[in-house]
C-alpha positions as CSV (number, residue, x, y, z in Angstrom):
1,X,0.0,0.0,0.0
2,X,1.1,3.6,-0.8
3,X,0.4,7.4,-0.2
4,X,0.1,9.8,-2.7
5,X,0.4,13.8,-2.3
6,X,-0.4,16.5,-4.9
7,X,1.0,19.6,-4.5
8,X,-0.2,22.5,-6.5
9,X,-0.7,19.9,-9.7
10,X,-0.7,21.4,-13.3
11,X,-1.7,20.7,-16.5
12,X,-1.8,23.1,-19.8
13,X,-2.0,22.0,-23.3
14,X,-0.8,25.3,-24.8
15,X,-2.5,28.0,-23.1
16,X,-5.4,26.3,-22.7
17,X,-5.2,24.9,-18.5
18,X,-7.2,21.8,-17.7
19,X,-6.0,20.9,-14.4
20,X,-6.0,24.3,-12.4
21,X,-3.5,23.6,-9.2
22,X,-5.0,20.6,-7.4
23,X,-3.9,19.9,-3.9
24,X,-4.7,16.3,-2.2
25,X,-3.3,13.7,-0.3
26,X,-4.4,10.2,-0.2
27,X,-3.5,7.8,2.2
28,X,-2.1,4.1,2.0
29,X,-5.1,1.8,1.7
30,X,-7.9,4.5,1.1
31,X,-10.6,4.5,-2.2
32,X,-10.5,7.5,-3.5
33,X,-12.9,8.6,-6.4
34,X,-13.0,11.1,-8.9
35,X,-15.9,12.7,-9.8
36,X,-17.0,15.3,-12.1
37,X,-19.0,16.4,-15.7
38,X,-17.3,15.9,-19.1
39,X,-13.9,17.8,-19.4
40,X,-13.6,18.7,-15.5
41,X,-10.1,16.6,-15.9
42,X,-10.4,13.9,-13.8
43,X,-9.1,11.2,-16.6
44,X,-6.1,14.0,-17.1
45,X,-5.2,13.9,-13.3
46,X,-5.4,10.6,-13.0
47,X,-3.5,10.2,-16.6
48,X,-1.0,12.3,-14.4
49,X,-0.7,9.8,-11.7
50,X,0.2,6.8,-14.1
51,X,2.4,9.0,-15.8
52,X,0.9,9.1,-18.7
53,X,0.7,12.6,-19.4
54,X,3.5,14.9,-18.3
55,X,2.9,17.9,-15.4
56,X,2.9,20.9,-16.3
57,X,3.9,22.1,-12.7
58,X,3.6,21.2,-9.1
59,X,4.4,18.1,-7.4
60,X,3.0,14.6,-7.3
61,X,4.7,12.1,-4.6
62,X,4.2,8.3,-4.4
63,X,5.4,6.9,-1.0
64,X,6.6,10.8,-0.3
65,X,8.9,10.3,-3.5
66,X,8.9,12.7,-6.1
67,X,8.0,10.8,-9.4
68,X,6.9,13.8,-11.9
69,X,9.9,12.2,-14.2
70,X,9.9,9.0,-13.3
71,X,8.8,6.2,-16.2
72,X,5.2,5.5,-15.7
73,X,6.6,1.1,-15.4
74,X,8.9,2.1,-12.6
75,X,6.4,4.3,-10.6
76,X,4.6,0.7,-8.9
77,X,1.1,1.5,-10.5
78,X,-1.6,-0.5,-12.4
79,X,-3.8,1.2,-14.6
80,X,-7.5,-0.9,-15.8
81,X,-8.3,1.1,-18.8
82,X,-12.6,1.9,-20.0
83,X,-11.8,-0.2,-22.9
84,X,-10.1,-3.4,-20.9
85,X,-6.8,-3.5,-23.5
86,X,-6.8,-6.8,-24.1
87,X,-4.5,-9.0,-26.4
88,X,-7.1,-10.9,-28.5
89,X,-4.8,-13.6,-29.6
90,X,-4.1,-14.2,-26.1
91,X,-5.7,-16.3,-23.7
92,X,-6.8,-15.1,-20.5
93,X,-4.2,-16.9,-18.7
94,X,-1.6,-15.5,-21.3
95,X,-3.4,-12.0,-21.1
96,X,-2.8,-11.9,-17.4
97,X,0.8,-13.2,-17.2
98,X,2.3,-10.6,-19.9
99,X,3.5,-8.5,-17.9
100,X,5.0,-10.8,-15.3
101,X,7.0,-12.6,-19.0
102,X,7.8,-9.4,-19.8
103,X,9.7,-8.5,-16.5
104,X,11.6,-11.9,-16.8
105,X,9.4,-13.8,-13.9
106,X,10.4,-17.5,-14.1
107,X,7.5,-19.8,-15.8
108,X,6.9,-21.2,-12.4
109,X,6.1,-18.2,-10.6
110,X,4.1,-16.4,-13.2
111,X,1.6,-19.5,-13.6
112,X,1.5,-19.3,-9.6
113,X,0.3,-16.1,-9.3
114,X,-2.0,-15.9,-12.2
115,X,-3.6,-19.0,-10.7
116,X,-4.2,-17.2,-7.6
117,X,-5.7,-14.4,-9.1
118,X,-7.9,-16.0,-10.7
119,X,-9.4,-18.2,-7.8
120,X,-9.7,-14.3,-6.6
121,X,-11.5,-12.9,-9.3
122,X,-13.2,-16.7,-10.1
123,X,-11.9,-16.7,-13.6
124,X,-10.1,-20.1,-13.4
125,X,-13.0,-22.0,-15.7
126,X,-12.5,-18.7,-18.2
127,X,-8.1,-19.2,-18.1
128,X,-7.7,-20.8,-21.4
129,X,-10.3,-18.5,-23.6
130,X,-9.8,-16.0,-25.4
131,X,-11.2,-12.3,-25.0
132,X,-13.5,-12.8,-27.9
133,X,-15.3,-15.7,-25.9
134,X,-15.9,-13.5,-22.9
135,X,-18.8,-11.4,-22.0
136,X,-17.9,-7.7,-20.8
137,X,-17.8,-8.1,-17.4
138,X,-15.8,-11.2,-18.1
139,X,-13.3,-9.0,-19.7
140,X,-13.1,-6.2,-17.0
141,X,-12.2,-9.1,-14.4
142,X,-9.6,-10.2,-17.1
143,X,-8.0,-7.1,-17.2
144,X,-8.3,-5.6,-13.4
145,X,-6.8,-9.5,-12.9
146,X,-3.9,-8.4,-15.3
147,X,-3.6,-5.6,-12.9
148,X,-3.5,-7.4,-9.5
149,X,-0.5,-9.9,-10.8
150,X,2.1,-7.0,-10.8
151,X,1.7,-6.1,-7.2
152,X,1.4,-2.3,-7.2
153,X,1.6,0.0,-4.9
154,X,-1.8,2.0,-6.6
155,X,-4.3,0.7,-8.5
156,X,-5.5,3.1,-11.0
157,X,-9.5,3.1,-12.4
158,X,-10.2,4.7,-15.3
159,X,-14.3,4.9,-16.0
160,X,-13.9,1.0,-16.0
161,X,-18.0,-0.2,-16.2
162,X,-19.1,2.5,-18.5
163,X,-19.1,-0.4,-20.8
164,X,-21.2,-2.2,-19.1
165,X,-25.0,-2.6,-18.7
166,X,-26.5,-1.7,-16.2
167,X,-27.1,-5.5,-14.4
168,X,-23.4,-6.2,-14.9
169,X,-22.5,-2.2,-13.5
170,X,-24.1,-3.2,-10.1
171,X,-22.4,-6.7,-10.0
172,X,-18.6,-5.0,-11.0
173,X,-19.5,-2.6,-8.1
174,X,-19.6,-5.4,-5.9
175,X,-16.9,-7.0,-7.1
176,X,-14.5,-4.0,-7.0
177,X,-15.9,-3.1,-3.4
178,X,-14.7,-6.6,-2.2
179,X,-11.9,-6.5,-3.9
180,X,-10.7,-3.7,-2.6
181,X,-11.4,-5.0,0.9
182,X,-9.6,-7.9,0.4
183,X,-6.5,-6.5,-0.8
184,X,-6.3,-3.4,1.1
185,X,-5.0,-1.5,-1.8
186,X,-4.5,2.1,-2.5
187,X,-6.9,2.9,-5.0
188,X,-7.7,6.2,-7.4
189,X,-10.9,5.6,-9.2
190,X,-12.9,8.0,-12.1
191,X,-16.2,8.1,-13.2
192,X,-18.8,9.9,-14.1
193,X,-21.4,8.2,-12.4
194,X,-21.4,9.6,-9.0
195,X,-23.9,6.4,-7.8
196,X,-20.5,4.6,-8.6
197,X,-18.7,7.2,-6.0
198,X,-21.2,7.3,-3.6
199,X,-20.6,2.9,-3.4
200,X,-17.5,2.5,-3.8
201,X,-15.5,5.5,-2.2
202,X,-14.0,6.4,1.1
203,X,-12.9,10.0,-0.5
204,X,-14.7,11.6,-2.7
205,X,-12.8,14.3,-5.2
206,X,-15.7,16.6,-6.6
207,X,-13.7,18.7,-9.6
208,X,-15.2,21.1,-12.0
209,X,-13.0,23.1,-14.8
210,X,-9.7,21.8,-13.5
211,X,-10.7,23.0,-9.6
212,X,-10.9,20.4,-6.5
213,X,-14.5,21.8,-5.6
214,X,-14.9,19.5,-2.3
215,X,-13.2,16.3,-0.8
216,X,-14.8,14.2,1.6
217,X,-16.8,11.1,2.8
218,X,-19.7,10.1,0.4
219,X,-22.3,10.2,3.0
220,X,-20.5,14.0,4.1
221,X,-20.6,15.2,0.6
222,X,-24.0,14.2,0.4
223,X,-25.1,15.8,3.8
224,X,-22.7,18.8,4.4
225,X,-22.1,20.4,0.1
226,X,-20.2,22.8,-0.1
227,X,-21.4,24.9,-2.8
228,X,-24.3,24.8,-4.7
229,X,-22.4,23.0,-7.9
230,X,-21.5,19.9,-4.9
231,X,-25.2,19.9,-4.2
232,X,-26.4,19.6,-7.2
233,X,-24.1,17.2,-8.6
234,X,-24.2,14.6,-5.9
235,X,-27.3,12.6,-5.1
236,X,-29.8,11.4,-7.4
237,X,-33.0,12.0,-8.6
238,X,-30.8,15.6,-7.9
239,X,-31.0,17.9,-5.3
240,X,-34.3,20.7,-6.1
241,X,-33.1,23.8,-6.4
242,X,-35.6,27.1,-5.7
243,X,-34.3,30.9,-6.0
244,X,-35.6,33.4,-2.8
245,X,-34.6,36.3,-1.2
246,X,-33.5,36.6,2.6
247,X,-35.4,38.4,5.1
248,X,-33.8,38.9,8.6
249,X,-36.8,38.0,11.5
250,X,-34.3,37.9,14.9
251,X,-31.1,37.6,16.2
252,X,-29.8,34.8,14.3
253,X,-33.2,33.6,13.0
254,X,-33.9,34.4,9.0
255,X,-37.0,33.4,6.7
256,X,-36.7,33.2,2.8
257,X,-39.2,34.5,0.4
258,X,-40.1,32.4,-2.6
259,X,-41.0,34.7,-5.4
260,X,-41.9,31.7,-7.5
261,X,-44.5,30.6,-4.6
262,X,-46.6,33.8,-3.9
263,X,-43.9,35.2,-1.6
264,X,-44.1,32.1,0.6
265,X,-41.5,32.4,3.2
266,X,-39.5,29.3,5.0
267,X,-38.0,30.3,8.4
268,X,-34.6,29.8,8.2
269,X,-31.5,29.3,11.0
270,X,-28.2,30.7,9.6
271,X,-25.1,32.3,11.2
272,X,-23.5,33.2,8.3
273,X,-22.5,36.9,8.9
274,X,-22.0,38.3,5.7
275,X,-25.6,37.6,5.2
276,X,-28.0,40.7,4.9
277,X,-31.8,41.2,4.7
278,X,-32.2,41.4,0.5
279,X,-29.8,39.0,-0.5
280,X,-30.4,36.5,-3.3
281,X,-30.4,33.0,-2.3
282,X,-30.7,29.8,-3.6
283,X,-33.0,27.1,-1.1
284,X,-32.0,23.3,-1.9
285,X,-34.1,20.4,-1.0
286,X,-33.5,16.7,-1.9
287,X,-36.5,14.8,-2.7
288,X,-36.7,12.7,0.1
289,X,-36.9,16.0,2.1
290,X,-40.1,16.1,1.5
291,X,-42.4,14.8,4.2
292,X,-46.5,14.8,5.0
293,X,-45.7,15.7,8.1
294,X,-43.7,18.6,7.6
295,X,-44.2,22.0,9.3
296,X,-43.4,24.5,5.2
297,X,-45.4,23.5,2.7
298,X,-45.1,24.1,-1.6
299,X,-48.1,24.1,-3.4
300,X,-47.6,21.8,-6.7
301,X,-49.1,20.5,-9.7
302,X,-48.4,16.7,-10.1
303,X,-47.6,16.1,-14.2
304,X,-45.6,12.9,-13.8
305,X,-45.2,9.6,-11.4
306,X,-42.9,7.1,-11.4
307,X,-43.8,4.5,-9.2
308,X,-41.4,2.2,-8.1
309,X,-42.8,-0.4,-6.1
310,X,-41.5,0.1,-2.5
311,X,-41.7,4.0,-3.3
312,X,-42.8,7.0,-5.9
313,X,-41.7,9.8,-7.5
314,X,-43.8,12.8,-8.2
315,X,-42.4,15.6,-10.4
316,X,-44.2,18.6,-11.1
317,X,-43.6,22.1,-12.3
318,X,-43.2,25.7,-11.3
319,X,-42.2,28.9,-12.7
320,X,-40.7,29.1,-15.7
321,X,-41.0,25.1,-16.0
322,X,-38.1,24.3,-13.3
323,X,-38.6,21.0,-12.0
324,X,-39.6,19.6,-8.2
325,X,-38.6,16.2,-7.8
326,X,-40.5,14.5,-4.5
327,X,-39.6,11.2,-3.3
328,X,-42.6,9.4,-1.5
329,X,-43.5,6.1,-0.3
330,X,-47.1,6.5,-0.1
331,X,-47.3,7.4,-3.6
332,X,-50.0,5.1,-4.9
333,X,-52.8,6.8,-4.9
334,X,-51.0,10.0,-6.2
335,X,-52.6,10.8,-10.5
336,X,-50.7,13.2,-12.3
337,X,-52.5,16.2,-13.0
338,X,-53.4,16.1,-9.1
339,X,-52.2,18.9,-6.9
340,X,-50.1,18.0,-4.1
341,X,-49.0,20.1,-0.7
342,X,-45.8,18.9,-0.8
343,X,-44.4,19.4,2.9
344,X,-41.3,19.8,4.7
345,X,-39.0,20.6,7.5
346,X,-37.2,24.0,7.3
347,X,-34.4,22.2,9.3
348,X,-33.7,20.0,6.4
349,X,-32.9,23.1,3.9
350,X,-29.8,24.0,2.7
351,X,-29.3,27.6,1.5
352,X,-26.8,29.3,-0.8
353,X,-25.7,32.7,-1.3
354,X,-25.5,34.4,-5.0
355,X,-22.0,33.1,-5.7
356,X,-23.5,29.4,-5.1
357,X,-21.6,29.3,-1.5
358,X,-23.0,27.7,1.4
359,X,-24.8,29.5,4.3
360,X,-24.6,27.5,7.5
């Protein structure tokens, strides 16, 4: 197991900057995921890691080494790749030895531990096929088995089940998760699918535009955003978003006015003191926030259900069309075109200033 620090990582291509000074340390053992939308370069800092791509400044230490020059096969890592990169005129067994052959491992020893990986990763009735004769998932446990034979210090993940339907998605989940327990292994993981984070991840990395945005515990990201972008992005159905304006009622104590809801106001307890009376907020509520027994109320116009089985959800419309998203589980005798008083607990709001930061 390793550590890896980031200091004040960099990475231009010409004057355009993709990764904008990213500081993080990860420590020997942990599963750390990155997360973020299309072109928020999480694949280039990870890309960074292995090597792969040069830095363009700042400092990246394996084992408190500095390896920025050194050769991505002598930095300990093992990278499983979206697209598994497999030799198709190899067999499994000859797929996941390669690079053991290549380093000049005696015959004896490489058939050793392939054979152990594969009781692992229960591909020993699969070691003679070839990658053509394999289903997908078959061929992502071929090639995180390829990984696990070299020993690294880090595994790395890039987007590895995005290839995958969605059955086999939830089954690779599992299978990385135990994995991962099993081995105890550093691992750095990307994806875009932030259900895959919230599983699978002691650390979360939220970036956006080359920027660390928030790090944290899934369940603490989830809980405790940072910014409105943090909100929105983890959690889904998503996080419902509605625009107000702050009114100061007491020391301490605040209400906010929804424009889009005849002025209603939702009492409010914030400390943040740059707030003022005036200011333009942004009031977030995740659907299962929503609650018939709550002491605020918004009054809706049901125009779609999805029911679920074990629980429904309503989503209706205000405004200028923005969407409410409200998770129920005594949605069955809920009809779209219905109106609903869709209840909640002030407690339960989050609220963020103009610049989409957090008031607590």
């Amino acid at each position: 197991m390793s550590e890896l620090t980031l200091r004040n990582i960099r990475k231009a291509f010409g004057s355009l900057e993709v990764v904008k000074g990213v500081d993080l340390d990860i420590k020997s053992g942990e599963f750390v995921v990155f997360v973020g939308p299309s072109g928020c370069g999480k694949s280039t800092l990870l890309r960074m890691i292995a090597g792969l791509e040069d830095i363009t400044a700042g400092e990246l230490k394996i084992d408190d080494v500095v390896v920025n020059d050194v050769d991505p096969s002598k930095r300990g890592i093992a990278m499983v790749f979206q697209s598994y990169a497999l030799y198709p005129h190899m067999t499994v067994r000859e797929n996941m030895g390669f690079a053991l052959r290549f380093a000049g491992v005696a015959k004896d020893e490489v058939a050793r531990q392939v054979s152990d990986v594969a009781r692992i990763l229960e591909l020993e009735p699969l070691l003679d096929r070839k990658p053509k004769q394999l289903s997908g998932g078959q061929r992502q446990r071929v090639a995180i088995g390829r990984a696990i034979v070299r020993h690294p210090k880090v595994f790395l993940f890039d987007e590895p089940l995005s290839n995958l339907d969605a059955e086999l998605r939830v089954h690779m989940r599992i299978e990385i998760a135990r994995l991962h327990k099993k081995l105890a292994t550093t691992i750095v993981y990307v994806t875009h699918d932030q259900v895959e984070a919230m599983t699978l991840a002691d650390k979360i990395v939220v970036l956006r535009a080359g920027v660390v945005e928030q790090v944290g515990a899934p369940l603490e990201l989830y809980d405790d955003p940072a910014n409105l972008f943090v909100a929105g992005f983890i959690g889904s159905p998503k996080m419902n978003f509605f625009k107000g304006r702050l009114d100061r009622v007491g020391d301490g104590k605040w209400q906010v006015r929804l424009p889009a809801f005849a002025d209603a106001a939702i009492p409010l307890e914030i400390t943040g003191s740059e707030a003022t009376s005036g200011d333009e907020v942004t009031v977030g509520l995740r659907p299962e926030h929503f609650d018939e027994t709550g002491s605020a109320s918004l009054e809706l116009m049901i125009e779609m259900l999805e029911h679920l089985g074990g629980e429904t959800f309503a989503f209706a419309r205000y405004g200028n069309g923005e969407l409410v998203t409200i998770q129920t589980r005594n949605g069955r005798s809920l009809k779209s075109g219905q109106p609903i008083d869709a209840r909640f607990e002030p407690a339960k709001a989050l609220v963020f200033d103009d610049k989409g930061m957090r008031l607590r």
